[in-house]
N, C-alpha and C positions, 0 to 999 in steps of 0.2 A: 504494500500500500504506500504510497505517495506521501510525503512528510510535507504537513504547512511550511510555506514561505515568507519571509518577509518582506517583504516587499513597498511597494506604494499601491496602496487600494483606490481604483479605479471611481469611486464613487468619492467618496471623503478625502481623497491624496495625501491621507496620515500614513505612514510609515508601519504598518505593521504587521502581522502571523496574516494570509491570505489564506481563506478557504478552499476548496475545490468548487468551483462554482457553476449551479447549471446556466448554461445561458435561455435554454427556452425550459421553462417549469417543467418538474416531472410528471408531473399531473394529468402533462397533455403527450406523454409517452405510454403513460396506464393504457389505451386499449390497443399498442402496438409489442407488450410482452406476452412473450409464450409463456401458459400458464404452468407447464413444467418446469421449464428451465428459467425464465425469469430473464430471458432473453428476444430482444428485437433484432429484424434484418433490418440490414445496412446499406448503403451503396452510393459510390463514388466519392465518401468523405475525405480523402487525400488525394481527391484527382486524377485516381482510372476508375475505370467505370468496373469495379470488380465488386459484388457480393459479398458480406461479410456481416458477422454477428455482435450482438455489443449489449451489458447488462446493465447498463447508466445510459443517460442522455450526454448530449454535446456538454463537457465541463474543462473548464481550464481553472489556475490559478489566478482569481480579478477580482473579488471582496474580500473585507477586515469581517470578522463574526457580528461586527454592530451593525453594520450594512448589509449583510446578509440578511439581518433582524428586519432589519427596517425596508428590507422588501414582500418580507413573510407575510405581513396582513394584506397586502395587495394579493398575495398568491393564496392566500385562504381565503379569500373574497373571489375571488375570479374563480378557485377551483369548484365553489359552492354553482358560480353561475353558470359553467361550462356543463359541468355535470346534470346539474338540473336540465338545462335544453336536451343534451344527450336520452337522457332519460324520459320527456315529454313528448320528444321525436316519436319514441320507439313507441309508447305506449295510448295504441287505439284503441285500448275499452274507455276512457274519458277524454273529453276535452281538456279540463282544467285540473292543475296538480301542485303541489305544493312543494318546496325544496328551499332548507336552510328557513333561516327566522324569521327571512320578510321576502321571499321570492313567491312568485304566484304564476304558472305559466300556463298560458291559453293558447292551445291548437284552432288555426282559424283557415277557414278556408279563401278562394280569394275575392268572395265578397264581404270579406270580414266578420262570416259567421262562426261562430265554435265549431268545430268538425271532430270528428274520429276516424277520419280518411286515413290510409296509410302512408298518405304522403300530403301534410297539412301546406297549405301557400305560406304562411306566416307561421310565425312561433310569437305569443305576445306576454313578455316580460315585465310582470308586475312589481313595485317595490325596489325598484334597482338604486344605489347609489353611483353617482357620476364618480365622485372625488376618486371611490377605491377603485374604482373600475377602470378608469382615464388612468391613472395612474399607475395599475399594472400593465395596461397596454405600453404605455408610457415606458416603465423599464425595461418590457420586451424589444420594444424598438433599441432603446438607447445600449442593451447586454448586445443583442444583434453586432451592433455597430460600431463598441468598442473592443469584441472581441477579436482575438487573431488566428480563429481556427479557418479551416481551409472553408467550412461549410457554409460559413457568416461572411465569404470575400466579399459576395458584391454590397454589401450594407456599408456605403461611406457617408457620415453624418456631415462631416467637414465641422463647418462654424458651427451648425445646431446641435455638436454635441454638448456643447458646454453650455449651451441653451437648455437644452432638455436636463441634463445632468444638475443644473443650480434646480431646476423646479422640480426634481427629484425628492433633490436635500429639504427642498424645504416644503415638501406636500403640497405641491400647488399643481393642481392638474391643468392650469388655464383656462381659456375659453373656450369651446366647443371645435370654433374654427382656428387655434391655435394645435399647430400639428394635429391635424382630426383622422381619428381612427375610424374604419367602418368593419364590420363585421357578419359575414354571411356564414348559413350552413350549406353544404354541399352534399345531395343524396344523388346516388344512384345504384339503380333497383330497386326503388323505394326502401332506401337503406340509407344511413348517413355514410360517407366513407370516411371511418375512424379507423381503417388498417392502413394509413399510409400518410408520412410528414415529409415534404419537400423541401430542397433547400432554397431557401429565400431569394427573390430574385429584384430588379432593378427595373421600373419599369419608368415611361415617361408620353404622358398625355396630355395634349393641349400647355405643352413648355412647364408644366407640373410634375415633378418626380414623386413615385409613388415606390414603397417596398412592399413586396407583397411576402406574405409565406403561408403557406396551407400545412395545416393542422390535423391531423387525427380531428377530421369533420368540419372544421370549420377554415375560413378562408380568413386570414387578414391581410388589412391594408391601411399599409399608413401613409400620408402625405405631409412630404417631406422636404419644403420649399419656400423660397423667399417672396413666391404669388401666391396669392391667396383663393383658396378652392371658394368655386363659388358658394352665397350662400345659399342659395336650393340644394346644392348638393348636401352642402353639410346637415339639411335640415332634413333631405329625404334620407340619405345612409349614416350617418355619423351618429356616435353616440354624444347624447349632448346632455344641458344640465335641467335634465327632468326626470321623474321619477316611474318613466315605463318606457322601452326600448321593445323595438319589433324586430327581430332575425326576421331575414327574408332567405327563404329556402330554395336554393337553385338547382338545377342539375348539371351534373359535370357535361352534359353536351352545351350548355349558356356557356361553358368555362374553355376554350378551346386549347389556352395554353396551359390547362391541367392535365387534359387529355392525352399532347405531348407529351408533357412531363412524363407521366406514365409508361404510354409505351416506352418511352427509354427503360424502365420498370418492368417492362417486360408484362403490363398487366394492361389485357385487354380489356374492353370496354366494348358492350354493346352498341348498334348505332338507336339511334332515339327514331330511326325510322320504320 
């Protein structure tokens, strides 16, 4: 096992014992281990394209144990909300369900009625806090970006890292349209597709840079840029500062560059025709 180091910690720049740190929560590795062995497939993390097993997620040496702390409520917060959708998805004997202390989530169909479809239009998210939520997107961008594993290459923050990183330190998630995160879920076969995490890629739309990375189910994307995302956009996908947020449930044939992604994966895909 790997001895802590001393180091400078990447969040606070104190000088001291560094963690082994995951960069993307383990949380959202859980439905990619094999229940035997307690191991996930792998591929292309050191740039060939080779198959390979692994029983932890992406982790280097990059926080002090205090900043590790002080991203933990953001990741116990995010894991109650991740899970609960996961869970609401699946489950078509009810529309409405309950998960964690104040989550309430409503399967709706797409004229906005409650459904028990096996494949809901909407997922509608009751009870959500912005602050903890913003701000664990928030760290996933900003770990992404300062990490230096092969898997995080294309995540470069430049100047907004020290941007993001100060409103880190000090809880502050900003305002809605200040770095706005959006978040979708992605089924296909009426399934969510939680067996499969992509590496993060670089994208760039109307002179707006965006990072995207897919999740064990869910899509994200952050915008990442010195123009400002319009504001209908921000208001129709972003999570912003109100207390019910809507998933919008896509299918991987909406998603064309996931598709690719895959077959490199070797994992074919039905056509939607």
């Amino acid at each position: 096992m790997s001895k802590p180091k001393r180091q400078t910690c990447a969040l606070c720049q104190q000088n001291r014992l560094l963690r082994n740190s995951h960069i993307i929560p383990e949380f959202l590795y859980h439905p990619l281990y094999d229940d035997d062995i307690h191991r996930y497939n792998t591929f292309g993390q050191e740039g060939s394209p080779e198959l390979g097993q692994a029983q932890k997620g992406e982790r280097e040496y990059l926080l002090c144990d205090e900043c590790e702390q002080h991203f933990s409520d953001y990741e116990r917060y995010a894991a109650v909300f991740y899970r609960g959708a996961i869970a609401a998805f699946s489950d078509t004997t009810r529309s409405e369900s309950l998960c964690g202390k104040s989550l309430k989530f409503t399967r709706r169909d797409g004229d906005g009625k409650p459904t028990t479809a096996a494949v809901p239009a909407l997922l509608q998210v009751e009870g959500v806090d912005y602050v903890q939520l913003k701000l664990f997107l928030l760290s996933l961008l900003w770990r992404m970006g300062v990490s230096s594993l092969y898997f995080f290459r294309e995540v470069e923050l430049g100047p907004h890292e020290a941007k993001i990183r100060n409103m880190l330190l000090n809880n502050d998630p900003g305002e809605p349209g200040l770095y706005p995160c959006q978040l979708r879920l992605v089924e296909v076969e009426q399934r969510l597709l939680t067996d499969c995490q992509l590496q993060p890629c670089k994208e760039r739309f109307d002179g707006i840079t965006y990072y995207r990375l897919f999740s064990t189910g869910v899509r994200f994307d952050f915008c990442v840029s010195n123009q400002a995302l319009h504001p209908g956009k921000v208001e129709l996908y972003c999570i912003k500062k109100q207390t019910d947020f809507v998933w919008s449930i896509e299918s991987i044939h909406q998603n064309p560059d996931l598709v690719a992604d895959l077959l490199i994966f070797g994992m074919k895909i039905k056509s939607d025709e």
